[in-house]
C-alpha positions in Angstrom: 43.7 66.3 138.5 44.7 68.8 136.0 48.5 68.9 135.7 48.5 71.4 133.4 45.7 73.3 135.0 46.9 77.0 136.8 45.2 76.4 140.4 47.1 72.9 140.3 50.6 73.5 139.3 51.8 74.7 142.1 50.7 71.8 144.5 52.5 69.1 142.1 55.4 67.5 143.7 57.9 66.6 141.1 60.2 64.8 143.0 57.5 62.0 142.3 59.2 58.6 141.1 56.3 58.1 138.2 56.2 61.7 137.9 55.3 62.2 134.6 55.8 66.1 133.7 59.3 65.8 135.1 60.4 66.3 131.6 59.5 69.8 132.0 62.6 70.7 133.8 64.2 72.9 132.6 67.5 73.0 131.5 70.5 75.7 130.9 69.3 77.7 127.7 72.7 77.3 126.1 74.7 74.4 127.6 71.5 71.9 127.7 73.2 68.8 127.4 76.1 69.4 130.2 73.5 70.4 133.4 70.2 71.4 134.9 69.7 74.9 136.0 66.3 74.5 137.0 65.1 72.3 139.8 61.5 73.1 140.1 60.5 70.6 143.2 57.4 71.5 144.3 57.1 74.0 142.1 59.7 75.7 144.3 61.3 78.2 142.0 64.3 79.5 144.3 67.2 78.0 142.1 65.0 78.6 138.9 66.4 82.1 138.6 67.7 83.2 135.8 65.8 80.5 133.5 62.1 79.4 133.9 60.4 76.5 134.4 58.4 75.3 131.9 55.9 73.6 133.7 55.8 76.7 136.8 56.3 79.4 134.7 59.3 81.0 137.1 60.8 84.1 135.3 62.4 85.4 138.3 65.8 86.4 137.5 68.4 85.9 140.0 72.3 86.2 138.9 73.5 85.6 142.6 71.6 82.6 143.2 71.8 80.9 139.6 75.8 81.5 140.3 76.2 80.2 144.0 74.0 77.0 142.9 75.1 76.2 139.4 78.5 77.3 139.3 79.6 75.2 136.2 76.6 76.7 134.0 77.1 79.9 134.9 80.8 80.3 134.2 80.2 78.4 130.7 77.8 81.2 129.7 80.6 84.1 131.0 82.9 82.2 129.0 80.4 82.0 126.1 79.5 86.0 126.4 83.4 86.9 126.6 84.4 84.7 123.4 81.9 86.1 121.4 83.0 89.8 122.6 86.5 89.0 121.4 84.9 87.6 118.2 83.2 90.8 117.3 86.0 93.1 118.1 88.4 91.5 116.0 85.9 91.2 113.0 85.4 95.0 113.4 89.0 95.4 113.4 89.6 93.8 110.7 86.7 95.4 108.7 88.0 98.6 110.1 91.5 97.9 108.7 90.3 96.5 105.3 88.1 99.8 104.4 90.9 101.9 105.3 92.8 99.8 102.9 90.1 100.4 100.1 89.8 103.8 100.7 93.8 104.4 100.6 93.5 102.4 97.2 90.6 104.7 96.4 92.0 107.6 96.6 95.4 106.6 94.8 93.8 104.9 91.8 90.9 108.3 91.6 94.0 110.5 91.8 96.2 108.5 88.9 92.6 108.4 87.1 91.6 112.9 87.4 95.1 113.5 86.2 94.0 114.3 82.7 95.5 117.1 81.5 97.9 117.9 84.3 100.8 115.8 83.3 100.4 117.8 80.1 102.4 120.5 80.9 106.2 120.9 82.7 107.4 118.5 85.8 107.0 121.7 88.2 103.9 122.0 87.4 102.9 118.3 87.6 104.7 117.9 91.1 102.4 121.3 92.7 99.0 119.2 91.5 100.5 115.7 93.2 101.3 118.0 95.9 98.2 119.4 96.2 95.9 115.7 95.5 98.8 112.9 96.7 100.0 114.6 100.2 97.7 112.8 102.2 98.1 109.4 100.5 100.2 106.5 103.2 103.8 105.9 101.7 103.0 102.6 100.0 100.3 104.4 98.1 102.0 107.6 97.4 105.1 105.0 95.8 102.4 103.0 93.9 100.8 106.3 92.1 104.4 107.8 91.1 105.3 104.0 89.7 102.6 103.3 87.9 102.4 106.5 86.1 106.3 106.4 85.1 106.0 103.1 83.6 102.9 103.6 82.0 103.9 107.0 80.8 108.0 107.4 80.4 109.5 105.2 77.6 112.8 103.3 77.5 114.4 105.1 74.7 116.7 102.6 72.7 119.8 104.7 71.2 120.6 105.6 75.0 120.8 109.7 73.6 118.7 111.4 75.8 118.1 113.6 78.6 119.0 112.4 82.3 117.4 115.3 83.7 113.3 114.9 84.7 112.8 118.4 83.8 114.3 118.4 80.1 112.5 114.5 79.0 109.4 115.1 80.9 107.8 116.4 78.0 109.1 113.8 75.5 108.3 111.1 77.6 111.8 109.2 76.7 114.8 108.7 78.5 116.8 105.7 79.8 117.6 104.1 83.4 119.1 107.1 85.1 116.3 109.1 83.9 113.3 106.5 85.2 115.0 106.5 88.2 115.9 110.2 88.9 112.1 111.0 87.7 110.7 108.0 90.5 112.7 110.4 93.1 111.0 113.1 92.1 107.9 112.7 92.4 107.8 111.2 95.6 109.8 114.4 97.1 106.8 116.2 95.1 104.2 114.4 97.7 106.1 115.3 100.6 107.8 112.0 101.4 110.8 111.8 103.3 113.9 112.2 101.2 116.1 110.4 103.3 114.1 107.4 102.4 114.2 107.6 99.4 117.8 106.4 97.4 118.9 106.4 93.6 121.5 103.4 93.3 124.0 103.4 91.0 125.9 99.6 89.8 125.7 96.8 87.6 123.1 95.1 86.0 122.4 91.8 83.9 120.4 93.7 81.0 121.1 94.5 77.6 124.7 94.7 76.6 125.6 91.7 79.4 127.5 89.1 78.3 128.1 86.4 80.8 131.8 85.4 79.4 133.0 89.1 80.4 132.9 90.5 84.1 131.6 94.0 83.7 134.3 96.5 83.9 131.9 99.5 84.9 128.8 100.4 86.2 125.6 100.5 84.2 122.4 101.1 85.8 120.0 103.2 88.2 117.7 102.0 90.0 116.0 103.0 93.4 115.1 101.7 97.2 112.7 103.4 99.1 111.7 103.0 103.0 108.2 102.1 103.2 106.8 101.6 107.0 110.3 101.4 108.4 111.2 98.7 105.5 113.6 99.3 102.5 112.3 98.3 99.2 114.2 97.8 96.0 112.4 99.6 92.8 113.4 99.4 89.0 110.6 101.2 87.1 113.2 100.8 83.9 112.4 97.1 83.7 109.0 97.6 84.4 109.1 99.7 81.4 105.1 99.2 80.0 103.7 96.7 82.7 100.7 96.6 83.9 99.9 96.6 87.9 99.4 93.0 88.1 102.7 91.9 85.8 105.2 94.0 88.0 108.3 91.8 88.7 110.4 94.8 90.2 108.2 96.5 92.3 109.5 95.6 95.9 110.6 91.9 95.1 112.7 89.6 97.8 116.5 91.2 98.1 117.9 87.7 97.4 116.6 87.9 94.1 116.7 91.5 93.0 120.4 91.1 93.9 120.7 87.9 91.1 120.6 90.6 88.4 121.2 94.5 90.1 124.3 95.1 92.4 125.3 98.1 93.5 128.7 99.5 92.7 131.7 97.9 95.4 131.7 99.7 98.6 128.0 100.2 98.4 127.5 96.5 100.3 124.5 98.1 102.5 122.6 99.0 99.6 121.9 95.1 98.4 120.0 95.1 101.8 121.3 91.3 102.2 122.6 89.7 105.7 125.3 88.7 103.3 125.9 90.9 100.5 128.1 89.5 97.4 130.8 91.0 95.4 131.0 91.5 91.9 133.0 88.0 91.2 130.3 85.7 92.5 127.6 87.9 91.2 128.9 87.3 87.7 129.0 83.9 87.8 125.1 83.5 88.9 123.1 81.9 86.4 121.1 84.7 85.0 117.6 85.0 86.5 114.6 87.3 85.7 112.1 89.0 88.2 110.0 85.5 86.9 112.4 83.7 88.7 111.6 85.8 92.1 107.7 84.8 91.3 107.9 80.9 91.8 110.4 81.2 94.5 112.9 79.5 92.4 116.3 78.3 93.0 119.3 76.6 90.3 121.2 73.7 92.1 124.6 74.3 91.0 123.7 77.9 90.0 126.3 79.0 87.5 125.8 81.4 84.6 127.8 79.3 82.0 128.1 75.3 81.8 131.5 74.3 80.2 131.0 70.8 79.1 129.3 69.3 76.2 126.9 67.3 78.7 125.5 67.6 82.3 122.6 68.3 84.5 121.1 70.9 86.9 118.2 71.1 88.8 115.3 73.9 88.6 113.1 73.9 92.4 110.6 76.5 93.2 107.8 77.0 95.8 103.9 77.5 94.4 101.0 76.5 95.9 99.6 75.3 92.1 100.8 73.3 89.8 103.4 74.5 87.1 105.4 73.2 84.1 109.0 73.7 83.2 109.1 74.7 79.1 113.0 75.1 77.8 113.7 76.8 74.4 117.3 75.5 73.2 119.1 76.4 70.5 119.4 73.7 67.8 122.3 70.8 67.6 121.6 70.6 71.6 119.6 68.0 72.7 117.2 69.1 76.3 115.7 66.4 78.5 114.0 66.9 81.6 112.5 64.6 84.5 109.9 66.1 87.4 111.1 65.7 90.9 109.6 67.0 94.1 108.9 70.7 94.0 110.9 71.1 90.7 112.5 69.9 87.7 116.3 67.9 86.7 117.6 68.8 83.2 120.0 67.2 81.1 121.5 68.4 78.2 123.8 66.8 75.4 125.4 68.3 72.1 128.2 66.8 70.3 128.6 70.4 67.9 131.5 72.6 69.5 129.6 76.0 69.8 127.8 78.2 73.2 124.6 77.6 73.6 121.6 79.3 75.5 118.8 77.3 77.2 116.0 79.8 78.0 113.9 78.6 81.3 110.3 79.5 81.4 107.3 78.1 83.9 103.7 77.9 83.1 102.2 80.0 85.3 98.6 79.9 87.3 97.0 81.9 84.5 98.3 79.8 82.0 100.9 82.3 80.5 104.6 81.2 80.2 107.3 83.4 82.7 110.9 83.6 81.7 112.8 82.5 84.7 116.5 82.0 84.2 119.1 81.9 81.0 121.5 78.6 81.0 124.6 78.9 78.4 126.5 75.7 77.9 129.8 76.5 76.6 130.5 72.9 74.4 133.9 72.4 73.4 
């Protein structure tokens, strides 16, 4: 007899003992190896119903009775279905998400890209094109276009004689802290962003005229915070003063460590946007940090901005997911040692010259450049 043969098939008994086509059983298309959904005895094809028999050729497709008599396989193949539903959506979501995200980005960099000419002429007329072209920009792209163009555009002018105004330096492209931040205000106001998120602060800073042996006696600086998505941000374009995108260290950076170098005047606590803010005593005796230091997640064990003894030892940690290097630039008749610990650095230094001395802390970065981190001045003597 011809198993194979079409007038025979239907007559084979596979329950057979030596049966030897009952390999041709079929099993569940997608769980084969946990259960049969086929049992084609006799060629009887009633629970082949949703997959077919090899050997009878069953395509009927019933849901019902594939469910009532092979429960487990069934609900593994829901389950399978449903899973891979989820999968898709969120991958659309995502995709959906991400090309908004490029097309935001789009449109900011193509608008800070066409300027051309029209930052050629006065503010008011600069601030009716952004109206016009940046309106329709989300708040962390309109605050990226005004940012970048002020520091790319507006220059720190040295001898500190210059115009505070926007509309009387606009032209000349120089002014100093007041004016960077005065100018940041306005053109976001000039997109249509919400003034009451946006704030100039007014306090003390750690920059050029600093001196860590003498608590400031008055305020010095401007900077700005701005509420992005329901989240306050902290902004000094001064210090940013020539950066590219990518080298931005005050752009939005942690709180805790803007704070290390800017604090707002007293009574201003809410602007440091801390749990705890600090006052002016303990801000002056913080060792003084860069934006670098904000970068690597760093922290100075026994953080103090002067060391008075001719010999001692701190500790530099950070958190990076690469490896780094701590490189210290001393001043000479000071002798700088420094042993690798977990996650960090301890230095010890030695001098037996009376004198101050400043140890400037840098850390090899990812891209192989060096970032300034903190200033250490051991007073010896």
């Amino acid at each position: 007899m011809n198993f194979f043969d079409n007038n025979n098939k239907n007559n084979y008994n596979f329950n057979q003992t030596n049966n030897p086509k009952k390999r041709y059983i079929s099993t569940c298309p997608i769980f084969t190896s946990m259960c049969s959904c086929c049992s084609c005895d006799n060629c009887n094809c009633n629970l082949c119903k949703i997959c077919s028999c090899s050997s009878c050729s069953c395509n009927t497709i019933n849901i019902g009775e594939f469910k009532k008599n092979r429960p487990f396989c069934f609900w593994s193949i829901i389950a399978g279905i449903v899973l891979f539903i989820i999968i898709l959506i969120i991958i659309i979501a995502v995709s959906v998400k991400k090309k908004k995200a490029n097309e935001d980005s789009k449109d900011y960099i193509k608008i800070l890209n066409n300027i051309g000419n029209n930052d050629k002429g006065s503010l008011n007329d600069f601030c009716n094109y952004l109206s016009n072209k940046a309106s329709d920009l989300s708040e962390e792209q309109k605050v990226k276009l005004a940012y970048r163009w002020i520091v790319e555009n507006i220059i720190y002018d040295k001898d500190n004689d210059v115009e505070r105004d926007p509309d009387e330096f606009f032209k000349s492209r120089t002014t100093v802290c007041s004016g960077f931040a005065r100018l940041f205000r306005r053109l976001l106001e000039a997109m249509n962003y919400n003034k009451d998120n946006i704030k100039n602060i007014y306090g003390y800073s750690k920059g050029a005229g600093y001196s860590v042996f003498t608590k400031p006696a008055q305020i010095d600086h401007e900077w700005n915070a701005v509420k992005i998505n329901g989240k306050w941000c902290l902004f000094d374009a001064t210090w940013d003063e020539g950066a590219k995108d990518e080298e931005y260290q005050y752009f939005c950076p942690k709180p805790e460590c803007f704070v290390r170098s800017h604090l707002p005047q007293e009574g201003k606590e809410d602007e440091q946007f801390l749990s705890k803010p600090i006052d002016l005593d303990t801000w002056h005796k913080l060792a003084f940090t860069t934006g670098g230091f904000c970068e690597f997640n760093a922290q100075i064990i026994a953080d103090q901005s002067i060391y008075n003894s001719c010999q001692g030892t701190f500790t530099v940690k950070y958190n990076v997911d690469f490896d780094t290097k701590l490189h210290i630039n001393p001043e000479k008749n000071i002798e700088v040692t420094q042993s690798t610990i977990n996650n960090g650095f301890e230095v010890s230094y030695k001098t037996s010259v009376h004198g101050q001395y400043e140890l400037n802390l840098f850390l090899l970065n990812e891209n192989v450049n060096y970032t300034s981190i903190a200033n250490i001045v051991v007073k010896c003597g």
